[in-house]
N, C-alpha and C positions, 0 to 999 in steps of 0.2 A: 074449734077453740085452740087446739095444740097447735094447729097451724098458725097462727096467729100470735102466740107465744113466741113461739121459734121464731119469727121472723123480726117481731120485735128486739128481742136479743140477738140477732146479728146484727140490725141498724146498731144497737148500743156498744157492742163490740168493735166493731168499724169505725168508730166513733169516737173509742177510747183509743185507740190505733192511730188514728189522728191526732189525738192532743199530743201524743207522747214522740210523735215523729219529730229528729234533728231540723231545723233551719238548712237549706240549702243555697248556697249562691253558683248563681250560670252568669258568665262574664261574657259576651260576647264581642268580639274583634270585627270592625268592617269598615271599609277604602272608602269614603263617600269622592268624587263617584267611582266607583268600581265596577269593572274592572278598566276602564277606558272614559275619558273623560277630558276636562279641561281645571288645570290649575294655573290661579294668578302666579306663584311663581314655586319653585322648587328648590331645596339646599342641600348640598353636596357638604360634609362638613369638612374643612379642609386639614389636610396632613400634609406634612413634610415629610414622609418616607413614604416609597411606592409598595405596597404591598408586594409581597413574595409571589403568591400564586394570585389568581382571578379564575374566574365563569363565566363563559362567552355575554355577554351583555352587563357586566358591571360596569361603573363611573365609579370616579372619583376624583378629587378635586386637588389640586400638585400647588399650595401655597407657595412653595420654592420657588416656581419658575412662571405663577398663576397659570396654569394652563389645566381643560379636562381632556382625562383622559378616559380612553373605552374597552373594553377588554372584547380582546378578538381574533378568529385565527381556527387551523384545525381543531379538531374532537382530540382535547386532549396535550397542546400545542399551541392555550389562547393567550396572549400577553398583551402587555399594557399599548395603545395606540395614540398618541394624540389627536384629538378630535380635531377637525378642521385640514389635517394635512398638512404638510411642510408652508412652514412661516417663518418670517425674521426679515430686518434689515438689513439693506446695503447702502454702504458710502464708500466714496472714494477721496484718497489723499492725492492732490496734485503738486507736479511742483512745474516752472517755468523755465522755456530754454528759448536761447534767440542767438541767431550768428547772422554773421555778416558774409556767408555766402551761399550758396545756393543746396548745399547737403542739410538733410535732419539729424538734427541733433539730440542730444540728451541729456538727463537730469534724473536725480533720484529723491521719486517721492517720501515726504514722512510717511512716518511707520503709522502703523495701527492706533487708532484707540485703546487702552489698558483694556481687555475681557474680552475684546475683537479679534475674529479668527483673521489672518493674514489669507488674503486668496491668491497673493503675488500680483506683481509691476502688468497687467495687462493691458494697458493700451498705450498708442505714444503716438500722438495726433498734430499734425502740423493746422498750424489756422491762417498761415500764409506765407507767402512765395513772390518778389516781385523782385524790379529790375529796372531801375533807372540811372543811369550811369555802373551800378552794383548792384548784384544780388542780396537781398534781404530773405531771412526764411524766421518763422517764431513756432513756439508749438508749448505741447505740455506733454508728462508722462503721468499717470495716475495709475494708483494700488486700488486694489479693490477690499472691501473687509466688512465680514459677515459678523452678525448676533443672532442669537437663536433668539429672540424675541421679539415684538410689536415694538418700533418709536418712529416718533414723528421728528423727521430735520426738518430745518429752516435755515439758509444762510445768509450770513450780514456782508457786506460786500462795500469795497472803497475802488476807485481808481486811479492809476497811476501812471505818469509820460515822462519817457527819460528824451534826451535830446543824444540819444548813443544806441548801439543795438544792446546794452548792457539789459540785464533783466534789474525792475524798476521794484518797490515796495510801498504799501502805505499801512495805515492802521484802520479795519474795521471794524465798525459799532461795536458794543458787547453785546452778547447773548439776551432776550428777553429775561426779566425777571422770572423765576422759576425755572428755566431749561439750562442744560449744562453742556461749558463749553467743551467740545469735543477738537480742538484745534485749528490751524489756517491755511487754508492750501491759495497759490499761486499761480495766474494763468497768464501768458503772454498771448494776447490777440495779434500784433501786430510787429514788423520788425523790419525798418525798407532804409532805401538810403535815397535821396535825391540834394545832391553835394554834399550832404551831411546825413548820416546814420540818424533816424527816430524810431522807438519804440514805447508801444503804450499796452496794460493789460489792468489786472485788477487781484487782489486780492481776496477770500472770502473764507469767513468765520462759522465752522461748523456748531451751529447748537439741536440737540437733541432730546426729546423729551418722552 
């Protein structure tokens, strides 16, 4: 009987134990899928200032200049990478030279695009050499000039024939709607003489987008 009491009165104590216990909340955190997995797409939210320090394997995303970058490098010695590796475009400014004898000649091309790194006057290419009654010779000199970013050229092009070895001009197309004119370079293909001096080449209209 006493046994029976007693045990009764601990179910009832236990009991009131429970009614009187706080509310608890357990919040749990988790990656679906995690740890490795496949997501439709991922975001980098993007900053204009590159963070100071990094942790070998951070991203983040450079609005400034749209590019990501990766953080990488010794224990202790990791900094910022651009992902993908050295990029950017090149174009070149030409300009047009033509004589009436058999030496190469020269010309000095336009300058850079405004933001375009200058890589200097590197090539100066003859396109021809002939000789009938006189020597004729034509060519170009062209600059070279980098940006640290992705664009796409396209050039608009007219052609031109002088009845002299003189370097010749005309005007080409404008730029497609939406791309920007980045300026005109000048190319003499041709410069001979047979009784009379002719030379013919072309102009072309850098656009970039």
């Amino acid at each position: 009987m006493h046994r029976i009491v007693i045990f009764i009165g601990l179910i009832l104590f236990l009991g009131a134990g429970l009614c009187f216990a706080e509310d608890e909340t357990l919040t749990i955190t988790t990656y679906y899928p995690a740890p490795y997995g496949v997501y439709k797409t991922l975001r980098l939210y993007p900053s204009a200032t590159q963070p100071e320090s990094c942790q070998e394997g951070e991203l983040y995303y450079d609005s400034d200049d749209d590019k990501i970058y990766i953080c990488s490098g010794d224990a202790g010695f990791e900094t910022w990478q651009s992902v993908g590796g050295t990029h950017g475009t090149i174009l070149y400014t030409r300009c047009a030279w033509a004589s009436g004898g058999f030496g190469i000649s020269t010309c000095l091309p336009p300058d850079c695009p405004a933001g375009w790194t200058d890589l200097g006057v590197l090539s100066n290419a003859a396109t021809e050499a002939t000789r009938d009654g006189n020597y004729g010779t034509s060519g170009y000199q062209e600059r070279a000039c980098y940006i640290d970013t992705d664009l796409l050229l396209v050039y608009t092009k007219c052609a031109w024939v002088r009845a002299d070895p003189a370097v010749g001009s005309c005007v080409p197309p404008s730029c497609p709607t939406g791309w920007n004119d980045l300026g005109i370079n000048n190319v003499c293909t041709a410069s001979n003489r047979d009784e009379n001096y002719a030379s013919s080449g072309y102009q072309e209209r850098i656009c970039a987008r």
